[in-house]
TIVO-2410 file (N, C-alpha, C; in nm, 3 decimals):
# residues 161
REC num residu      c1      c2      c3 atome chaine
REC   1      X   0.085  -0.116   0.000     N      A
REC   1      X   0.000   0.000   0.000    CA      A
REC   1      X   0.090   0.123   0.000     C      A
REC   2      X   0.067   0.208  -0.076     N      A
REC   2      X   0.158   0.380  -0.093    CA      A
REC   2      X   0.086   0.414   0.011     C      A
REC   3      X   0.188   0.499   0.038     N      A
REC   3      X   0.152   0.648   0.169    CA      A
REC   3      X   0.118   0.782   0.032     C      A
REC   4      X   0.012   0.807   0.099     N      A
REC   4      X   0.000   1.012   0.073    CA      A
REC   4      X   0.134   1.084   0.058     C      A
REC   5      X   0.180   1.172  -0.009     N      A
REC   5      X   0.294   1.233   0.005    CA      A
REC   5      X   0.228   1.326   0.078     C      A
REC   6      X   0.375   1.459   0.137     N      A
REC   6      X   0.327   1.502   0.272    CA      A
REC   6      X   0.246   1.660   0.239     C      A
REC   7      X   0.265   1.660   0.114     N      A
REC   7      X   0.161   1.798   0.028    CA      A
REC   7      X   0.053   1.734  -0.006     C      A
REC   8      X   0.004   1.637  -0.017     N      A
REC   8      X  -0.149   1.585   0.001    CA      A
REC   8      X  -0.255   1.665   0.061     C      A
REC   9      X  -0.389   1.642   0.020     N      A
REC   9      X  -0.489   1.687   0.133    CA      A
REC   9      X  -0.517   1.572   0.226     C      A
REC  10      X  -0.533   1.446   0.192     N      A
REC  10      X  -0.567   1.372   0.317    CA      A
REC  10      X  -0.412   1.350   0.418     C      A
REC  11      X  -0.281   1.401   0.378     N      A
REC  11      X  -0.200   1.422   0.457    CA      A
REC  11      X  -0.221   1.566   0.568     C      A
REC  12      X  -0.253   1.625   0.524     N      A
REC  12      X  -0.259   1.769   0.606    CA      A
REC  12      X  -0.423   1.781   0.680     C      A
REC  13      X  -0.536   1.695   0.635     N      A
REC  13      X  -0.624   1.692   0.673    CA      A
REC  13      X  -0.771   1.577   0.726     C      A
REC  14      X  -0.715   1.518   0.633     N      A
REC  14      X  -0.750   1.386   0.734    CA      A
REC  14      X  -0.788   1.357   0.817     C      A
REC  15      X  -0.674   1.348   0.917     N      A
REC  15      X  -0.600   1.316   1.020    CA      A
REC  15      X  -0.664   1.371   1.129     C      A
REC  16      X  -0.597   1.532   1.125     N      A
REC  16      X  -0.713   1.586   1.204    CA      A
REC  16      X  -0.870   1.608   1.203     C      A
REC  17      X  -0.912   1.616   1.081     N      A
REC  17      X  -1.077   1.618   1.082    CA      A
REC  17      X  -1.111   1.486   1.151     C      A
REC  18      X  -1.054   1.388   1.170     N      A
REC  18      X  -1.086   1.241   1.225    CA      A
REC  18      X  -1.073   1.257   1.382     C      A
REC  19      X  -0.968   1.328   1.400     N      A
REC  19      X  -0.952   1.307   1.565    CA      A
REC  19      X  -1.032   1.418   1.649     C      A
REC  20      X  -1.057   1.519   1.543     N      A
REC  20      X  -1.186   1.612   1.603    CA      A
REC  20      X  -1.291   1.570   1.571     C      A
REC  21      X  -1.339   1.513   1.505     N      A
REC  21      X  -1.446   1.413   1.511    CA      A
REC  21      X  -1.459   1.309   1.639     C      A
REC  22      X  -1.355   1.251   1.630     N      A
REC  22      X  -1.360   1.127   1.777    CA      A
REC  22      X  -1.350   1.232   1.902     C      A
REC  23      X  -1.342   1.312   1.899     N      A
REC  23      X  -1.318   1.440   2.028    CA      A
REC  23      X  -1.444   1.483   2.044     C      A
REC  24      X  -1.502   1.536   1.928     N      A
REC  24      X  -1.722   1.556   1.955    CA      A
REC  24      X  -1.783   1.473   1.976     C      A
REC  25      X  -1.723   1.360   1.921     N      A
REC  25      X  -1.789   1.244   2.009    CA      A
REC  25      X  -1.808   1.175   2.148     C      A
REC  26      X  -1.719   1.278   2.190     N      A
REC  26      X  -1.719   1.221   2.363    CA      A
REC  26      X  -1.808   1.272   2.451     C      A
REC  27      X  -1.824   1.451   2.427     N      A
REC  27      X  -1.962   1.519   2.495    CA      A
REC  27      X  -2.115   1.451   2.447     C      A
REC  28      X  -2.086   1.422   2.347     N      A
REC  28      X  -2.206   1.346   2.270    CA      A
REC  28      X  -2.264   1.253   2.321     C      A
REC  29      X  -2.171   1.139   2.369     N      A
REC  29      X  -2.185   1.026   2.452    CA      A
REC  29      X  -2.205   1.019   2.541     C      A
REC  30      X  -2.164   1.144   2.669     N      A
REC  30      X  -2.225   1.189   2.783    CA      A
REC  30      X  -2.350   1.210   2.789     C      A
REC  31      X  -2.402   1.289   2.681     N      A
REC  31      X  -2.522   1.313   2.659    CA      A
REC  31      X  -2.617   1.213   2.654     C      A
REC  32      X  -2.519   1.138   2.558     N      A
REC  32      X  -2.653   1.007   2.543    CA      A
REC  32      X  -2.685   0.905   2.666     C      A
REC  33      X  -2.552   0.904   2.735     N      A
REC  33      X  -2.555   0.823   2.846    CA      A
REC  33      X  -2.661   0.869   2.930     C      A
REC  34      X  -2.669   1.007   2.943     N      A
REC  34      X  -2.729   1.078   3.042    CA      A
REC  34      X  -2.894   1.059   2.990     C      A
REC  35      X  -2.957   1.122   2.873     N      A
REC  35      X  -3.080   1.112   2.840    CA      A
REC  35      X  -3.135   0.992   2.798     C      A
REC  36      X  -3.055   0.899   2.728     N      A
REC  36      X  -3.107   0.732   2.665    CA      A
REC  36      X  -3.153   0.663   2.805     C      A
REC  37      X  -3.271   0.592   2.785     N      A
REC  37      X  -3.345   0.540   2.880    CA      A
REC  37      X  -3.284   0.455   2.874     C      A
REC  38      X  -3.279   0.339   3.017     N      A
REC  38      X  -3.221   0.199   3.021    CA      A
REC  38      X  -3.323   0.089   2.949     C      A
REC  39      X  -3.432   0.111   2.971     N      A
REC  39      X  -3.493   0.013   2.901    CA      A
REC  39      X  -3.564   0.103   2.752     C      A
REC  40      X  -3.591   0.020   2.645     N      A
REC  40      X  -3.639   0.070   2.511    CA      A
REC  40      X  -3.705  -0.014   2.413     C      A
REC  41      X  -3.806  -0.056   2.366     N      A
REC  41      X  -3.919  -0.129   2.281    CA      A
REC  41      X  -3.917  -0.101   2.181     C      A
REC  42      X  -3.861  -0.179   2.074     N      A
REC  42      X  -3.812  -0.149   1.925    CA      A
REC  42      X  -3.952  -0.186   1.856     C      A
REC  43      X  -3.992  -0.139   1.730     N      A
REC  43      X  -4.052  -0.214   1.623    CA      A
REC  43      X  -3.922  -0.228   1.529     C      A
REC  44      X  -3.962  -0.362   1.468     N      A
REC  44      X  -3.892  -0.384   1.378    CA      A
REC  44      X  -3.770  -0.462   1.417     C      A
REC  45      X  -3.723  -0.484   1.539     N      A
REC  45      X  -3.613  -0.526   1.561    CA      A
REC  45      X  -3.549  -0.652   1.539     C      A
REC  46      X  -3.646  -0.745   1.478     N      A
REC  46      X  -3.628  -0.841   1.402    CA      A
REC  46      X  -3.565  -0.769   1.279     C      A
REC  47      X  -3.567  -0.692   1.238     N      A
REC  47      X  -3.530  -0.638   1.062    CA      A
REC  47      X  -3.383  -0.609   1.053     C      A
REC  48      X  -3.361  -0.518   1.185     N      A
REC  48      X  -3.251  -0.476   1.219    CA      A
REC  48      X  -3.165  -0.588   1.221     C      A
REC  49      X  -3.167  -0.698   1.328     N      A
REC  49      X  -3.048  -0.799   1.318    CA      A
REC  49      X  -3.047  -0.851   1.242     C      A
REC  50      X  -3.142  -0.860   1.130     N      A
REC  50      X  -3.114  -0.937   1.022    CA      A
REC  50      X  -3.057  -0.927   0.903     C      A
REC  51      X  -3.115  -0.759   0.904     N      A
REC  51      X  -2.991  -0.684   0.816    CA      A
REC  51      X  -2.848  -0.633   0.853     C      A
REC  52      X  -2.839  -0.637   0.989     N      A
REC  52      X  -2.660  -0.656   1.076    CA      A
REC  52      X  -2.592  -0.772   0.994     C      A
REC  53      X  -2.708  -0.903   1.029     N      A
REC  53      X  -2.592  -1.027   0.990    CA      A
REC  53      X  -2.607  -1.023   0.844     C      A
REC  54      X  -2.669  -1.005   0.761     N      A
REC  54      X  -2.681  -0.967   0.590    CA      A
REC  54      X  -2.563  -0.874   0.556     C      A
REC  55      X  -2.513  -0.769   0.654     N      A
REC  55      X  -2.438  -0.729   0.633    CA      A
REC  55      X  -2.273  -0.808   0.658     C      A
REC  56      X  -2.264  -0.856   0.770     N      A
REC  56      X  -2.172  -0.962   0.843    CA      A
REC  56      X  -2.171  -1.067   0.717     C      A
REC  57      X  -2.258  -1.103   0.675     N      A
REC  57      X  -2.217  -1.217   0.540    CA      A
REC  57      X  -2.164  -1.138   0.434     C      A
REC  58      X  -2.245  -1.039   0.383     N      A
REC  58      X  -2.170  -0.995   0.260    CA      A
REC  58      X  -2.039  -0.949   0.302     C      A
REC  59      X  -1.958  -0.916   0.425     N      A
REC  59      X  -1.825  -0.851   0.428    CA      A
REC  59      X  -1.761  -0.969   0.463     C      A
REC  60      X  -1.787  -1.095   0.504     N      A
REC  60      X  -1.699  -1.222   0.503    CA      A
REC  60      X  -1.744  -1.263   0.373     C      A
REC  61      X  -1.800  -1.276   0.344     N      A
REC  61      X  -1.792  -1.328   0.168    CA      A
REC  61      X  -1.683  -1.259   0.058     C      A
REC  62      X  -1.719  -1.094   0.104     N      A
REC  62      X  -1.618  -1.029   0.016    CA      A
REC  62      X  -1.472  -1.024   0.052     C      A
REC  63      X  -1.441  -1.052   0.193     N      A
REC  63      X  -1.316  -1.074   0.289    CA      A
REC  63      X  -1.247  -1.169   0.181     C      A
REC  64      X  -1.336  -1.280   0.147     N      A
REC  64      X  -1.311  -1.431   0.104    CA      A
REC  64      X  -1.292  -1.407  -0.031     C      A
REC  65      X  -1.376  -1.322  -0.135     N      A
REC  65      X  -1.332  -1.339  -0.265    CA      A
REC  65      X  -1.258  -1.238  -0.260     C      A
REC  66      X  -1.225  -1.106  -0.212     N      A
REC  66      X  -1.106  -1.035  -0.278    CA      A
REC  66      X  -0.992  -1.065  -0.212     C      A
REC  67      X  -0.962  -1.199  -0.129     N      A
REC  67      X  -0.863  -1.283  -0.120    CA      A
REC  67      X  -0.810  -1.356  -0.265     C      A
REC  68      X  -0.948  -1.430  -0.291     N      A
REC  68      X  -0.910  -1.520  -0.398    CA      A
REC  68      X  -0.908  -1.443  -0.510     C      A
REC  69      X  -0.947  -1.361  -0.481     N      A
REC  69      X  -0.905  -1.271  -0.617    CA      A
REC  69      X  -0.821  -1.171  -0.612     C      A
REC  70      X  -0.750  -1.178  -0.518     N      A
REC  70      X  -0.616  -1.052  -0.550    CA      A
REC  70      X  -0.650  -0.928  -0.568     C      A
REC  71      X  -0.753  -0.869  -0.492     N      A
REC  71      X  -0.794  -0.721  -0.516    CA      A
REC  71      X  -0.753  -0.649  -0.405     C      A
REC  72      X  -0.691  -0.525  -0.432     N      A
REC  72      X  -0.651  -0.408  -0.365    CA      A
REC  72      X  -0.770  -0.389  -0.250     C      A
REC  73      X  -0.860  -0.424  -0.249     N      A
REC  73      X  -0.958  -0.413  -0.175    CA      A
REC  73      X  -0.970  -0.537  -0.070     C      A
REC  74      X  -0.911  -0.635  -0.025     N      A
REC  74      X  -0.852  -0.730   0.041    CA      A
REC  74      X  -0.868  -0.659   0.185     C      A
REC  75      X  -0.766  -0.596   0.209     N      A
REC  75      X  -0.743  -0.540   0.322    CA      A
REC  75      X  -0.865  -0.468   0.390     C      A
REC  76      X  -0.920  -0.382   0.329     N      A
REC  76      X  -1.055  -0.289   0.365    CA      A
REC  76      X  -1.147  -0.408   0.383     C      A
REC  77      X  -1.184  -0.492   0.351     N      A
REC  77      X  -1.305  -0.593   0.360    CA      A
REC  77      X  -1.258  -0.724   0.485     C      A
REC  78      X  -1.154  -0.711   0.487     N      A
REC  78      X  -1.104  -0.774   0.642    CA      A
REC  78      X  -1.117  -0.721   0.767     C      A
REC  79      X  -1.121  -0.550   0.692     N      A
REC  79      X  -1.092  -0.463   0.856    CA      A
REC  79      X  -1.260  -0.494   0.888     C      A
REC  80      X  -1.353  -0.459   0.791     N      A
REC  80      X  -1.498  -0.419   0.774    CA      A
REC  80      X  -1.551  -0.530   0.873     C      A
REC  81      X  -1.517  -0.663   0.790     N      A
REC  81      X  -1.581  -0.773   0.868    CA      A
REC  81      X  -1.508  -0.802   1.022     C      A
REC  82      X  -1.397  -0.753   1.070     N      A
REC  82      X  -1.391  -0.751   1.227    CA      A
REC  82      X  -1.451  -0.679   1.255     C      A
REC  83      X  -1.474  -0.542   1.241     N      A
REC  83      X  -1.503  -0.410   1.319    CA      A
REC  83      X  -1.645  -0.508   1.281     C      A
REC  84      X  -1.729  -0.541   1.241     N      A
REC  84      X  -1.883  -0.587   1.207    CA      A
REC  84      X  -1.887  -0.708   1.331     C      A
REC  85      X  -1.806  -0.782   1.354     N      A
REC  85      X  -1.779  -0.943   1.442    CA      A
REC  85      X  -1.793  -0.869   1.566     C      A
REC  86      X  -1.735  -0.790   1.624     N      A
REC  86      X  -1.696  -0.708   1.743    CA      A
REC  86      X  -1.831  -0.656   1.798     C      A
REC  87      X  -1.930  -0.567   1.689     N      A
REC  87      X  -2.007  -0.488   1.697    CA      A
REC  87      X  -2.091  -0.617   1.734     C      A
REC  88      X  -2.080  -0.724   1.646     N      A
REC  88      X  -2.201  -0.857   1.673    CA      A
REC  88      X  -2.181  -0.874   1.818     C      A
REC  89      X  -2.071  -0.913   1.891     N      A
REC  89      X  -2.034  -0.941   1.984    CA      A
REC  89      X  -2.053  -0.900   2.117     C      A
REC  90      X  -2.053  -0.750   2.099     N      A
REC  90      X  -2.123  -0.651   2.208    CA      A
REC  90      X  -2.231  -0.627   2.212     C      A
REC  91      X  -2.323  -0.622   2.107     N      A
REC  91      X  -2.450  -0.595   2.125    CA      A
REC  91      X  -2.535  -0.714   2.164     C      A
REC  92      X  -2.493  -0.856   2.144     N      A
REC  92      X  -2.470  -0.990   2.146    CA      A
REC  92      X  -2.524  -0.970   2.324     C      A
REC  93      X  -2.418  -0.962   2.340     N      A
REC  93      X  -2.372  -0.947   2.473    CA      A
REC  93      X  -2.457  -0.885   2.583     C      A
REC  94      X  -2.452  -0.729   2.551     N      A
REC  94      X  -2.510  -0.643   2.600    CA      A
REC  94      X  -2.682  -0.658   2.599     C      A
REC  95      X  -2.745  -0.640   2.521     N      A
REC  95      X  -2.873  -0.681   2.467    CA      A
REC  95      X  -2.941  -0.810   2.512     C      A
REC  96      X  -2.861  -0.897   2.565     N      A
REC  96      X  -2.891  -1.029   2.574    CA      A
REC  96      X  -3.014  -1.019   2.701     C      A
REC  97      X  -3.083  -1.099   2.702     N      A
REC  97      X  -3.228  -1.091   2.817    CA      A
REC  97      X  -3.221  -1.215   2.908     C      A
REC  98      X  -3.194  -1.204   3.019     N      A
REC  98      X  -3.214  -1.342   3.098    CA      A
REC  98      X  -3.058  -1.418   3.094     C      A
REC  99      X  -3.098  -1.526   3.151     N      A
REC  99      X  -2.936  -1.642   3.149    CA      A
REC  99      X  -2.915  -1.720   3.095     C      A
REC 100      X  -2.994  -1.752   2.989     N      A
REC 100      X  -2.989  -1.845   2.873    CA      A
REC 100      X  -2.909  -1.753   2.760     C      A
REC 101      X  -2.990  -1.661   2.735     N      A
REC 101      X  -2.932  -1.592   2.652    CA      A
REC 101      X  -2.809  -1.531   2.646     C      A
REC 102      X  -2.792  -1.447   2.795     N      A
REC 102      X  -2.614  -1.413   2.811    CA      A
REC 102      X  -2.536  -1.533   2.814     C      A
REC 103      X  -2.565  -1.653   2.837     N      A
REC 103      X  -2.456  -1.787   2.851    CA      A
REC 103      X  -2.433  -1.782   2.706     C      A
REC 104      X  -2.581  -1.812   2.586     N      A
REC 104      X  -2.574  -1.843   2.419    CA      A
REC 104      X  -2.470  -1.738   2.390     C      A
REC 105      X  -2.512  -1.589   2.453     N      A
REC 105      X  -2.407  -1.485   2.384    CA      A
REC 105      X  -2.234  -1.470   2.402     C      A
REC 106      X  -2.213  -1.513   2.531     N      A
REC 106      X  -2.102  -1.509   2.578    CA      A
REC 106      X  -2.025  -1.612   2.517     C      A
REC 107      X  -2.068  -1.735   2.480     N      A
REC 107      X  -2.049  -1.868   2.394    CA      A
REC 107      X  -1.994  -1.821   2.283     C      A
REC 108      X  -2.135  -1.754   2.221     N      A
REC 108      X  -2.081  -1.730   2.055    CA      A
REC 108      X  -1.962  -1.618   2.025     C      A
REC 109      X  -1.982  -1.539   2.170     N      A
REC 109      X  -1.838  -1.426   2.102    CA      A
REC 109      X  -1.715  -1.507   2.177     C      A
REC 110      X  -1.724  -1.549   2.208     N      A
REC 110      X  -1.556  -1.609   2.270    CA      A
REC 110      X  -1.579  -1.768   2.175     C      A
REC 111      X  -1.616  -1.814   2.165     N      A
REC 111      X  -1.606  -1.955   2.072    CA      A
REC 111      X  -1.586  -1.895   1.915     C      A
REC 112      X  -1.677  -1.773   1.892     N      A
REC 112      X  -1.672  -1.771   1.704    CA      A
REC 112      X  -1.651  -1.614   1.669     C      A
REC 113      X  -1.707  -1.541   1.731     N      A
REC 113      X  -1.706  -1.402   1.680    CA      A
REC 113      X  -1.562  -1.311   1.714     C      A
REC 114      X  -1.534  -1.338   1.847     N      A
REC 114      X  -1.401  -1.269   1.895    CA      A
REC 114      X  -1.300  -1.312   1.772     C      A
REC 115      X  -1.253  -1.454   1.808     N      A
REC 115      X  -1.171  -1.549   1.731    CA      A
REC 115      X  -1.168  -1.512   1.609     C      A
REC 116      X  -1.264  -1.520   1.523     N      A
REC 116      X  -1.272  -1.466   1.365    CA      A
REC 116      X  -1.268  -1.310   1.375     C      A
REC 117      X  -1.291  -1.243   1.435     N      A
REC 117      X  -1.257  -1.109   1.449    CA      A
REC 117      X  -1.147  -1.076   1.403     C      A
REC 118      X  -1.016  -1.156   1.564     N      A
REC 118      X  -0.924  -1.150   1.508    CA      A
REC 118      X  -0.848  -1.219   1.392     C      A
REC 119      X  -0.914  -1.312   1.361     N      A
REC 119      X  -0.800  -1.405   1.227    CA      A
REC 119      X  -0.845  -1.286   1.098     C      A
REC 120      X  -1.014  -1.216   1.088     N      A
REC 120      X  -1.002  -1.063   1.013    CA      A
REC 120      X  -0.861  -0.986   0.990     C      A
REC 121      X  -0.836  -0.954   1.154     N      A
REC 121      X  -0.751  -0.847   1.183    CA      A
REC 121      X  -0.657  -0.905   1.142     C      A
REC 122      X  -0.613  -1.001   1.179     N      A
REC 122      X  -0.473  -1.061   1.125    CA      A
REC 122      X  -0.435  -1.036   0.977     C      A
REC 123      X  -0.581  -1.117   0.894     N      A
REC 123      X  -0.557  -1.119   0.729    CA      A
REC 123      X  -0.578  -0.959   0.737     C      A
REC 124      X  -0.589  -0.820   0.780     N      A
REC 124      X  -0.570  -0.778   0.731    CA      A
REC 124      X  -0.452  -0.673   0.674     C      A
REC 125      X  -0.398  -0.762   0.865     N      A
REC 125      X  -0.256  -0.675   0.834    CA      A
REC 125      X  -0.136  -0.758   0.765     C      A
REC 126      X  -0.186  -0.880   0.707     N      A
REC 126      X  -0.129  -0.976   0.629    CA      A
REC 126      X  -0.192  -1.032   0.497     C      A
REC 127      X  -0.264  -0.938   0.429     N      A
REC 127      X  -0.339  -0.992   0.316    CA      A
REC 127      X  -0.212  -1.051   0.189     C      A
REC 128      X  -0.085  -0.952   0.196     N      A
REC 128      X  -0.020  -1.012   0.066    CA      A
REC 128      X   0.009  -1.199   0.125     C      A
REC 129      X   0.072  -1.153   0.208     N      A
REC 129      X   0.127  -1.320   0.251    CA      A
REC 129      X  -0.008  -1.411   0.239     C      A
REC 130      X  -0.126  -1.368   0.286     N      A
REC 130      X  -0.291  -1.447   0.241    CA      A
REC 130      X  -0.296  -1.489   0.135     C      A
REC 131      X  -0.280  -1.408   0.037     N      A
REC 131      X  -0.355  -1.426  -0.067    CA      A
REC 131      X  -0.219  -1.490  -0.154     C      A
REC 132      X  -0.054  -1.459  -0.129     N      A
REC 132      X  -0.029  -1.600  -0.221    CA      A
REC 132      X  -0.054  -1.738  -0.162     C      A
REC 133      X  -0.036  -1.735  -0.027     N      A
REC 133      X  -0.072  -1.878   0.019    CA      A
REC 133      X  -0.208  -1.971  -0.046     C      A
REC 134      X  -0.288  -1.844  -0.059     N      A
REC 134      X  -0.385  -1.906  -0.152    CA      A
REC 134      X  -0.383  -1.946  -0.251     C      A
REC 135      X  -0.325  -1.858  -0.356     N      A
REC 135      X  -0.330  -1.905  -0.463    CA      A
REC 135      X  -0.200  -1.978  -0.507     C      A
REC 136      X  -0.093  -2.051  -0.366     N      A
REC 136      X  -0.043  -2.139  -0.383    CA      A
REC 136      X  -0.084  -2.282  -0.331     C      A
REC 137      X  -0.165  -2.264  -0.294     N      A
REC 137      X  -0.259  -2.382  -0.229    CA      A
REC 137      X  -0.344  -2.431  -0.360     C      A
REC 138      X  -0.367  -2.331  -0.467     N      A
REC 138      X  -0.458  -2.354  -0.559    CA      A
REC 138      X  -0.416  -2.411  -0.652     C      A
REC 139      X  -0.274  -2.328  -0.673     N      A
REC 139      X  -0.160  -2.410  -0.780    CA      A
REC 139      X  -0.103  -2.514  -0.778     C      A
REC 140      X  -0.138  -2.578  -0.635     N      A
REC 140      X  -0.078  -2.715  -0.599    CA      A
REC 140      X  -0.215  -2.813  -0.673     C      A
REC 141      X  -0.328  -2.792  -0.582     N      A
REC 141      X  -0.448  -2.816  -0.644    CA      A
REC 141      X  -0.475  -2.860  -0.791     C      A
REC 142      X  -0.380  -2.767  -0.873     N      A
REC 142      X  -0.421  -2.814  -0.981    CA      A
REC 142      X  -0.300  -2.888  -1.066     C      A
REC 143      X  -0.323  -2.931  -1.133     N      A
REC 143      X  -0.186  -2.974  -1.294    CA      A
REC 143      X  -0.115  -2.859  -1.326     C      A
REC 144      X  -0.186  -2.744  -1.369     N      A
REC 144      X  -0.123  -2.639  -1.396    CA      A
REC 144      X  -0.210  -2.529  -1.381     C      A
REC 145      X  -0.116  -2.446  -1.241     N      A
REC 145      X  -0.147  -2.347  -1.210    CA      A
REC 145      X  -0.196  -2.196  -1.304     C      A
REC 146      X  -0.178  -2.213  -1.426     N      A
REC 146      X  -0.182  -2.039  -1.519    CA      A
REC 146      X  -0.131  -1.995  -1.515     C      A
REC 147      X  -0.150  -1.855  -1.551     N      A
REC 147      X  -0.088  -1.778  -1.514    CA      A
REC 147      X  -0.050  -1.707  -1.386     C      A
REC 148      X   0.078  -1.616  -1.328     N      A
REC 148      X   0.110  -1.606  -1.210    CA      A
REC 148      X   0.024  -1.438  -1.225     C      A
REC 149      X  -0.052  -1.426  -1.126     N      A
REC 149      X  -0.063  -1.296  -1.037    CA      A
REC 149      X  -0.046  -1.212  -0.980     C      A
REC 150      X   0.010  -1.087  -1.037     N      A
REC 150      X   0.084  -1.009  -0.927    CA      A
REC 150      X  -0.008  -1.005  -0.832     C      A
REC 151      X   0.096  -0.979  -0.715     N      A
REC 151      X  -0.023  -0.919  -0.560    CA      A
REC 151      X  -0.037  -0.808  -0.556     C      A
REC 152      X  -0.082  -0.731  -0.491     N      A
REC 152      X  -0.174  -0.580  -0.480    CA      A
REC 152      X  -0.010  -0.523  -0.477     C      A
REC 153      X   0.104  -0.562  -0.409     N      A
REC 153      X   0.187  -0.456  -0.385    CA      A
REC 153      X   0.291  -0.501  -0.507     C      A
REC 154      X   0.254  -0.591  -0.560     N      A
REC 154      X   0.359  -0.578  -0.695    CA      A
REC 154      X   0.305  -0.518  -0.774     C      A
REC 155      X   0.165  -0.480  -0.805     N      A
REC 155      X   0.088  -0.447  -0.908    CA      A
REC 155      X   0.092  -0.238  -0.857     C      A
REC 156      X   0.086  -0.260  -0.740     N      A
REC 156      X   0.133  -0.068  -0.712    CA      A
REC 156      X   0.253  -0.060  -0.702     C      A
REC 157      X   0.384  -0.149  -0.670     N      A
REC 157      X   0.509  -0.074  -0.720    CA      A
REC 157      X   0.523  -0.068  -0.887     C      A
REC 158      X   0.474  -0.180  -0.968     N      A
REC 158      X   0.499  -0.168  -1.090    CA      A
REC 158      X   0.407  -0.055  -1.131     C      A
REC 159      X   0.313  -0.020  -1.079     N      A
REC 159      X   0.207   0.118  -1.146    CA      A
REC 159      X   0.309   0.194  -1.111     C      A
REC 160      X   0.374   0.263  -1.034     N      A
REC 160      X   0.453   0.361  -1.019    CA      A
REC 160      X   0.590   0.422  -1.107     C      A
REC 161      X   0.576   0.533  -1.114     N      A
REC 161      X   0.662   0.569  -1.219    CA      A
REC 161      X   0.787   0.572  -1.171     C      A
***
């Protein structure tokens, strides 16, 4: 992955519009802590988790093919689907009603959601080494592998002038 050079706009601005952002967000959260009721009666809330985990599949699905497919976009769809596992995990958690349910929840984030969270995080701070392992796993797989693939960072040093 290239860095921004340091005359960039997302070098000079970015950065900070992000961390003053996470900075308004903290009076914000006071706020909410303070006025959000403890208890709350959704309609629809069947719709909601279902379009959470609709979402949770399509970003492990896409985790999975822009592995197997060698796309620059690898990395971003690894981070997506932890930060999504995590979010499952706490609200999982939190939300849960009674002691059946916090035991089921506490189960599923430490048995599947934490765990794949991190093997996310991992592939994503390791997608090149991922994705040839893959497609040397594939080349074994077959008689004859094809043609060879650059990976995302051979394909941006060779773009570079």
């Amino acid at each position: 992955m290239t860095t921004a050079p340091p005359t960039s706009f997302g070098y000079r601005w970015v950065a900070p519009m992000l961390v003053l952002g996470a900075a308004l967000l903290i009076p914000w959260t006071l706020v909410l802590a303070y006025r959000l009721p403890s208890r709350h009666t959704s309609h629809h809330w069947d719709v909601a988790w279902v379009g959470f985990n609709v979402a949770l599949v399509v970003s492990l699905a896409a985790t999975g093919v822009s592995i197997a497919r060698r796309a620059s976009w690898a990395t971003s769809a690894a981070a997506v689907a932890a930060a999504l596992l995590l979010c499952d995990a706490w609200f999982d958690n939190v939300l849960a009603n009674g002691g059946d349910e916090h035991l089921e929840a506490a189960l599923e984030a430490v048995l599947v959601e934490l765990p794949l969270a991190l093997f996310c995080l991992w592939l994503a701070g390791h997608c090149d080494q991922t994705v040839a392992a893959v497609r040397g796993a594939i080349g074994r797989g077959r008689r004859s592998a094809g043609p060879v693939v650059p990976s995302v960072n051979e394909r941006e040093t060779a773009s570079r002038p």
